[in-house]
C-alpha positions in Angstrom: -15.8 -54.7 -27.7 -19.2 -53.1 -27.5 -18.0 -50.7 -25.4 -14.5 -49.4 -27.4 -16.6 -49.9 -30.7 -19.3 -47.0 -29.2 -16.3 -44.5 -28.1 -14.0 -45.1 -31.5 -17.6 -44.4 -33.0 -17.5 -41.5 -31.3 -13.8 -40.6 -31.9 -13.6 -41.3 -35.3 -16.4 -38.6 -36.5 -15.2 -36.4 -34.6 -11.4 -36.9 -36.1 -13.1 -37.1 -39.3 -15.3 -33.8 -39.2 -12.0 -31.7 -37.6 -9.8 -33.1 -40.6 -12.5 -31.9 -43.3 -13.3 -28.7 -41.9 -9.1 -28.2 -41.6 -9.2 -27.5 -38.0 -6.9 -30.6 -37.1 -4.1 -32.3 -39.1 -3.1 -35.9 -38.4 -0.5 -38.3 -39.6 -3.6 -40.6 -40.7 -3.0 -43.8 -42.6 -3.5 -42.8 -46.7 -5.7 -39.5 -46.8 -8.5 -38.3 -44.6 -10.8 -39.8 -47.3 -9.4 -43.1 -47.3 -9.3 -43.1 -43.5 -12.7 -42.4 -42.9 -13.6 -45.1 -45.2 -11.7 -47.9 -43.9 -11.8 -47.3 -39.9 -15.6 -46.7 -40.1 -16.3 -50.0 -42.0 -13.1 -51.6 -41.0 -12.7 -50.0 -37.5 -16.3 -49.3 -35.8 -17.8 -52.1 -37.5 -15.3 -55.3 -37.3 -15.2 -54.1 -33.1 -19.5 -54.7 -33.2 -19.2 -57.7 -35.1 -16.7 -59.4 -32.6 -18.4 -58.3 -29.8 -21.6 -59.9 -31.0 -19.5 -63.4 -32.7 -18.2 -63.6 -29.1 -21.6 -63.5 -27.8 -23.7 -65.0 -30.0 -21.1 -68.4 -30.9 -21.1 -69.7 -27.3 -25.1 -69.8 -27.5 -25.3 -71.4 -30.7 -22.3 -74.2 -29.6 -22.8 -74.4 -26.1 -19.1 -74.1 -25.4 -17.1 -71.3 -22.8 -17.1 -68.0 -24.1 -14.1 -66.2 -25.3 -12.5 -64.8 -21.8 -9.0 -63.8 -20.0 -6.1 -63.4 -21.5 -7.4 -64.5 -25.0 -10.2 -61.4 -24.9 -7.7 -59.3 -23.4 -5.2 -59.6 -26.2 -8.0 -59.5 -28.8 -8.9 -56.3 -27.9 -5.5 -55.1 -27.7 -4.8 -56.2 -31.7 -8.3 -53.9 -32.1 -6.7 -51.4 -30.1 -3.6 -50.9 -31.7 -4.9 -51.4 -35.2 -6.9 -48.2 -34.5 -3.6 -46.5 -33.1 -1.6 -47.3 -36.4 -4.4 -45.8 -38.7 -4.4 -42.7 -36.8 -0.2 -42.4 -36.8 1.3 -45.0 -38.4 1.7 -45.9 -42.3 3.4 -47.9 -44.7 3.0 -51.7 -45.2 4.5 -52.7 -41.4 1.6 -50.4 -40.3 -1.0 -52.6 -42.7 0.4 -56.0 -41.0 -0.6 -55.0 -37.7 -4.4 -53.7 -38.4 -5.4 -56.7 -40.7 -4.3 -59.0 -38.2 -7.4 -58.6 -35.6 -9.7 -59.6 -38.0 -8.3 -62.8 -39.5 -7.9 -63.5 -35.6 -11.6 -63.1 -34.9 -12.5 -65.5 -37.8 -9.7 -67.9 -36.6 -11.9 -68.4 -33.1 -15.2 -67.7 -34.6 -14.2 -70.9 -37.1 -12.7 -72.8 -34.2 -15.4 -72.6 -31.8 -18.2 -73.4 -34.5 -16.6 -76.2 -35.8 -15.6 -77.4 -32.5 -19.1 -77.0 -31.3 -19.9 -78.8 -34.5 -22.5 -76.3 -35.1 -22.8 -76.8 -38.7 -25.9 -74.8 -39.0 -24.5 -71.4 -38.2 -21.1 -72.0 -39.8 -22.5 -69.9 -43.1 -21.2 -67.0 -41.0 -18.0 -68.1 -41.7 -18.2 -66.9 -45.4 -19.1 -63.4 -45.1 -16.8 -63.0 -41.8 -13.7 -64.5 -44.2 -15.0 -62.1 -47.0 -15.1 -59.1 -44.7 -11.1 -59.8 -43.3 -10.0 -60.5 -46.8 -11.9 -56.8 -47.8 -9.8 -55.5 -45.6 -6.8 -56.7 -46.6 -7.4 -55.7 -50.0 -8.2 -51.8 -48.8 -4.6 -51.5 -47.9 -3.5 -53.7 -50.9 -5.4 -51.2 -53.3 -4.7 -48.2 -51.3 -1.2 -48.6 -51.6 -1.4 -49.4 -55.3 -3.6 -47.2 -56.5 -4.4 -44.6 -53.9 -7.8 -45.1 -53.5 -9.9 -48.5 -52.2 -13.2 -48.9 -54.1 -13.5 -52.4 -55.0 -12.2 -53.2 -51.3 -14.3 -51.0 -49.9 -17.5 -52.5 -52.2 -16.2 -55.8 -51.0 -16.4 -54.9 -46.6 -20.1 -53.6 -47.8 -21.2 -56.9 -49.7 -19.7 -58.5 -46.5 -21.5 -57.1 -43.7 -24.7 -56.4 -45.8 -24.4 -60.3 -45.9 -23.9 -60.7 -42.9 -27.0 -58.2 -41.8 -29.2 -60.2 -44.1 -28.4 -64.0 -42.6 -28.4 -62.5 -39.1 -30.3 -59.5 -39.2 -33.0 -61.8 -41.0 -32.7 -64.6 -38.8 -32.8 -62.7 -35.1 -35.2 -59.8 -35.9 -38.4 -62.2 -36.9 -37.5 -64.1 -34.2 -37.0 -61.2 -31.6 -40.3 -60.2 -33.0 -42.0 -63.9 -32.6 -40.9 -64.2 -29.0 -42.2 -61.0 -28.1 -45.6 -60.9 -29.3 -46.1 -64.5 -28.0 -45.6 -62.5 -24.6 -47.6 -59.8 -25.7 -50.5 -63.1 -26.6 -50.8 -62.5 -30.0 -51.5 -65.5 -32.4 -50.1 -64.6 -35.6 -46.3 -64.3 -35.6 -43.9 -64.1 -38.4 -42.6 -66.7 -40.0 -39.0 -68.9 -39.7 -36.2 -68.8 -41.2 -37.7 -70.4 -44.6 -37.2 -71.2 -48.4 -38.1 -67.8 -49.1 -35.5 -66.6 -47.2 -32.9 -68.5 -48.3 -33.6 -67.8 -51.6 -34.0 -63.7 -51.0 -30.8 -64.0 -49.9 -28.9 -66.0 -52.3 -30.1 -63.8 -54.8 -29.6 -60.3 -53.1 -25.9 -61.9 -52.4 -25.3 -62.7 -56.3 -27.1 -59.1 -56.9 -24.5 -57.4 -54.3 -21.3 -59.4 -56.3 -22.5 -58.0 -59.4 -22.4 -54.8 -57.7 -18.8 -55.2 -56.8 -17.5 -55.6 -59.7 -19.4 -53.5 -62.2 -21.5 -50.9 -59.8 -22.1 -48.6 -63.1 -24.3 -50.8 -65.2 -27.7 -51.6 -65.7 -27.3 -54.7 -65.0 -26.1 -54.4 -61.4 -29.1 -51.9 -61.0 -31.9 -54.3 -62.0 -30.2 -57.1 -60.1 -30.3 -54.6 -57.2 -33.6 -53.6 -57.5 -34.8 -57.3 -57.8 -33.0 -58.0 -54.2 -34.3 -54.5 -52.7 -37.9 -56.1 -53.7 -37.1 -60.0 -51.8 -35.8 -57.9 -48.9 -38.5 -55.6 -48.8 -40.8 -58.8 -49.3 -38.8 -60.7 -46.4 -39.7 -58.0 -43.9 -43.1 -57.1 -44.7 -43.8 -60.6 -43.7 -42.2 -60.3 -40.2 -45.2 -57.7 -38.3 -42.8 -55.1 -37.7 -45.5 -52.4 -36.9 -46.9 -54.2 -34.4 -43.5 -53.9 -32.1 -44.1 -50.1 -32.1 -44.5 -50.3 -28.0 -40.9 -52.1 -28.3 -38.4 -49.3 -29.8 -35.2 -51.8 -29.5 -37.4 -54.1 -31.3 -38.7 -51.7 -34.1 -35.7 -50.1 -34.7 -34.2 -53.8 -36.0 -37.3 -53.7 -38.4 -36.6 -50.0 -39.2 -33.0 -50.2 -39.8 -33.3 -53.3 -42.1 -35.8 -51.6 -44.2 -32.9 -49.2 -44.8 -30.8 -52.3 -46.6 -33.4 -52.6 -49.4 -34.1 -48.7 -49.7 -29.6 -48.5 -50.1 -29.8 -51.0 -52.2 -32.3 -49.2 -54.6 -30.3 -45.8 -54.5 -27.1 -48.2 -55.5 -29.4 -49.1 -58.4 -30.3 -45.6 -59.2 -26.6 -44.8 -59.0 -25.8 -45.2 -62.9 -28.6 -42.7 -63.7 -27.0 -40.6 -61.1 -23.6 -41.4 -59.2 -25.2 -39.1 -56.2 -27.2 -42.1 -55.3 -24.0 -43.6 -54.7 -22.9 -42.0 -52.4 -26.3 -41.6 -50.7 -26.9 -45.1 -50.6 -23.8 -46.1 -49.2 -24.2 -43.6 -46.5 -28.0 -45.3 -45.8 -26.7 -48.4 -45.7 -23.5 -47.3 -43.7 -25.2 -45.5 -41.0 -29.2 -46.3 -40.9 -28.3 -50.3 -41.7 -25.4 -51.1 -40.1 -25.3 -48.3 -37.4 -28.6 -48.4 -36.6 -28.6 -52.2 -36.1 -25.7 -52.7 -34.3 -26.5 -50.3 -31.8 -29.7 -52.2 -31.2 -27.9 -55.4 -31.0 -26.0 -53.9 -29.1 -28.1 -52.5 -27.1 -30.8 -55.9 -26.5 -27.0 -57.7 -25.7 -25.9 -55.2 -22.9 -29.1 -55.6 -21.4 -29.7 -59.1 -21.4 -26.1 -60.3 -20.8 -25.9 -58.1 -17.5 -28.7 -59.0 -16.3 -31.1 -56.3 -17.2 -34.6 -55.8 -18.7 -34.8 -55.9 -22.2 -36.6 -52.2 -22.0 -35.5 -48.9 -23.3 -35.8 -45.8 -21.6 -36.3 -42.2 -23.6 -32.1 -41.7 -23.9 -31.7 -44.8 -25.8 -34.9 -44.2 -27.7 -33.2 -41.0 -28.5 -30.2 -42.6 -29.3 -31.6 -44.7 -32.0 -34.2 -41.7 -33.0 -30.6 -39.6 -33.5 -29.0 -42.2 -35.7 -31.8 -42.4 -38.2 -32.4 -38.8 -38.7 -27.9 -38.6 -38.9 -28.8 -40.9 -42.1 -31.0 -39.2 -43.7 -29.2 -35.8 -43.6 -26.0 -37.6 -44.6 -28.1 -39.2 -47.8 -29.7 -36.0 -48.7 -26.5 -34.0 -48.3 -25.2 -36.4 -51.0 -28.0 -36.1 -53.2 -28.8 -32.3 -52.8 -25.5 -30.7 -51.9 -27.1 -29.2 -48.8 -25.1 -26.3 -47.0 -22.2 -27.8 -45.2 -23.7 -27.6 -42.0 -26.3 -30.2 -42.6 -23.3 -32.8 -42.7 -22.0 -31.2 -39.2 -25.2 -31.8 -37.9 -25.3 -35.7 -39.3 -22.0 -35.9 -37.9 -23.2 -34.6 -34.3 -26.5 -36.9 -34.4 -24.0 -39.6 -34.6 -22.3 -38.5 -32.0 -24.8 -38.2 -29.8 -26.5 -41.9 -30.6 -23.1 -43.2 -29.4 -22.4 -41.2 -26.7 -25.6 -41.8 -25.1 -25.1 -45.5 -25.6 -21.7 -44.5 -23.7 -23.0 -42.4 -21.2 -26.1 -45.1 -20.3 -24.7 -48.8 -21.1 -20.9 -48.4 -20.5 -21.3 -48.4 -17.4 -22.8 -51.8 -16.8 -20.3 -53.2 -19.1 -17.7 -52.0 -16.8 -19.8 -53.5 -13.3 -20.4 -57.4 -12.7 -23.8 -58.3 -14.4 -26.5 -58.2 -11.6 -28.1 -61.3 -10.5 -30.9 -63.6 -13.0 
């Protein structure tokens, strides 16, 4: 999944930026618009997030990992959910993409309960959330020809999700490292303070769904930019500057409380809209699921957890591809400040490709 999620990441920009520019047309499912929407939130993403479910449940439950013909046909429902956005349409074309991700939530829910892992079955929620988002794109698409509240909806989702995870594994990344490194002050645990940053950012982010426009949502957003900002201060993150995997999960979860205060800004100024989804979108979510996985390739073949200077140019590439896409947004920069976000994705990914695909593809070397 890691693999197929870094070349559709790929793919899919470069469909995308051919279809803008008019130098390809392509039977793709609703408009161009629409389509880069979903199968960047619905496609790239829901491909990381298995890949690290699959990964991560069998350590927190202690049971077999997801493997043979189950992971084979998995991956073929991802597959050919991507094929029927690019050339199919219609509601028979619908059926088939929403079903890989009501799958993965089917095993993720089995395996936790079965592992009787109660702890980590919070996931469930946002996971549930993040299929039924998806089934409401194509719901509202058909409807009403575009897919905002389902779109808002796959954003509170995985911003959720980045928030319970992202919170939970980067401080304790970071504590595990720097006990290796000898250092006596480490960050904190998963605590009351967290908890309640994130019940409230949650609460702030369903406001958001369902009036984005209001100044309401905007102070509720800016109060949960502050607990998140608050939440990651406290976890040492300049002192992982020698570790770039390890930096970039503090760096790209910064990039959640500064989206969330341009979605504040956004009924002074829909620009910020736009801009923050995009810093979100990209620095956030890109940027932290290519560290994940990243740290997962490396550790799960048997590998070093150590980056070399093409992955630190990888993730160097992604955060510089979201700040050009935000300021394109806000400043209406010349058109080929978007091609060249669009390329510094490209590049991120196709170095992850290039350098980790491979080991993906080979038996894991020996512990």
């Amino acid at each position: 999944m890691f693999l197929g999620a870094s070349l559709f990441a790929i793919l899919s920009i470069v469909i995308w930026v051919l279809s803008l520019r008019g130098a390809a047309e392509l039977p793709l499912y609703g408009d161009p618009h629409l389509w880069h929407m979903h199968e960047m939130l619905f496609g790239y993403v829901s491909a990381v997030l298995t890949g690290f479910l699959l990964t991560a449940v069998p350590n927190w439950t202690g049971r077999a990992p997801v493997v043979g013909s189950l992971l084979v046909g998995l991956t073929g429902l991802w597959v050919a959910g991507r094929a029927v956005m690019l050339w199919g349409s219609g509601w028979v074309a619908a059926g088939v993409e929403v079903l890989f991700l009501f799958a993965v939530l089917a095993i993720t829910t089995r395996e936790v309960i079965a592992g009787r892992n109660w702890r980590n079955l919070m996931v469930v929620g946002p996971v549930s959330v993040f299929a039924l988002a998806n089934l409401g794109f194509h719901t509202e698409s058909a409807l009403t020809g575009n897919a905002e509240y389902a779109t808002r909806a796959g954003f509170v989702a995985i911003m959720a999700l980045l928030m319970l995870i992202g919170g939970r594994i980067t401080p304790a990344f970071t504590r595990n490292w720097l006990k290796q490194q000898g250092h006596a002050h480490l960050p904190p645990t998963f605590g009351r303070f967290d908890a309640v940053s994130l019940l409230v950012s949650v609460l702030a982010l369903i406001l958001w769904f369902i009036v984005p426009d209001i100044l309401v949502s905007a102070g509720s957003l800016a109060v949960a930019a502050f607990l998140q900002a608050v939440r990651l201060g406290r976890w040492g993150g300049l002192r992982t500057l020698p570790n770039p995997i390890l930096f970039t999960l503090h760096g790209c979860f910064a990039m959640i409380p500064l989206g969330m205060l341009m979605l504040a800004a956004a009924p002074f100024d829909w620009a910020f809209y736009a801009a923050g989804l995009h810093v979100i979108g990209i620095a956030a979510i890109g940027g932290m699921t290519l560290a994940v996985m990243l740290r997962a390739s490396m550790g799960h073949t048997g590998r070093p957890l150590k980056s070399d200077i093409w992955m630190n140019a990888a993730l160097i590439a992604l955060l510089l591809a979201s700040g050009l896409r935000a300021a394109w947004s806000l400043w209406g920069l010349p058109g080929w400040m978007l091609d060249l976000s669009a390329t510094l994705w490209i590049v991120a990914f196709g170095v992850f490709a290039l350098r980790v695909g491979p080991w993906l593809l080979r038996p894991s070397k020996p512990a």
